[in-house]
Phi, psi and omega in degrees: 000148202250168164267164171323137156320147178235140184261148170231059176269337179309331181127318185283158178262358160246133164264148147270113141200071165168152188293145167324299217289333167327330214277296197318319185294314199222121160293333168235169190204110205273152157190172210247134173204137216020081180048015180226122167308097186235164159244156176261132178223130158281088162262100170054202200301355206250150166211142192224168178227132152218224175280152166285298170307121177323122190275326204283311175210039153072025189282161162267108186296333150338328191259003167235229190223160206220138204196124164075359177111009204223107164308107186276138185265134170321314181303263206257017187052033193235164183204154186260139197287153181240003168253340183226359186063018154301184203225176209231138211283136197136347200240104187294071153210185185292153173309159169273165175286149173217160226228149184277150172218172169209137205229130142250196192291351188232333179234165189228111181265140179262184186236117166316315160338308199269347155269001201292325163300041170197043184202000000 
């Protein structure tokens, strides 16, 4: 289940969006901010935000799985890298996107910027 749109009209350049202890229930955890679909994914120590959508056929990646460092797409078995957004090799399409974060003890912020080639 996804949250609520979070709007980025305020001005700031960091969003929250979603509390830290969420990532412990679910590795992954889609929202919608300023209208563009990202996921927040916890792998082992590491959290990273990208696109929700699959760049190859638009799958909802929320619905797949995250294994070896790597985002599986539901669709087509091809999976993405979660440190560089590549795509596994064989599969014609663009890297996935990935989004600037800033993590404290209690929220996982996004950098509004870094969404901006997408709007």
């Amino acid at each position: 289940m996804c949250d609520a749109p979070i709007s980025a009209d305020s001005g700031d350049r960091w969003i929250a969006v979603c509390p830290r202890a969420r990532l412990a229930e679910q590795a992954i955890v889609c929202a919608k901010v300023a209208g563009i679909g990202i996921l927040i994914i916890q792998d082992g120590d590491g959290i990273v935000a990208c696109e929700r959508a699959c760049p190859h056929e638009q799958a909802d990646l929320s619905r797949g799985h995250v294994a070896g460092g790597r985002l599986h797409c539901p669709h087509h078995r091809a999976s993405f890298s979660l440190t560089t957004g590549d795509i596994s090799p064989g599969w014609p399409s663009r890297p996935l996107r990935r989004f600037r974060l800033r993590i404290d003890d209690t929220h996982v912020w996004i950098d509004r910027d870094s969404l901006a080639e997408l709007r």
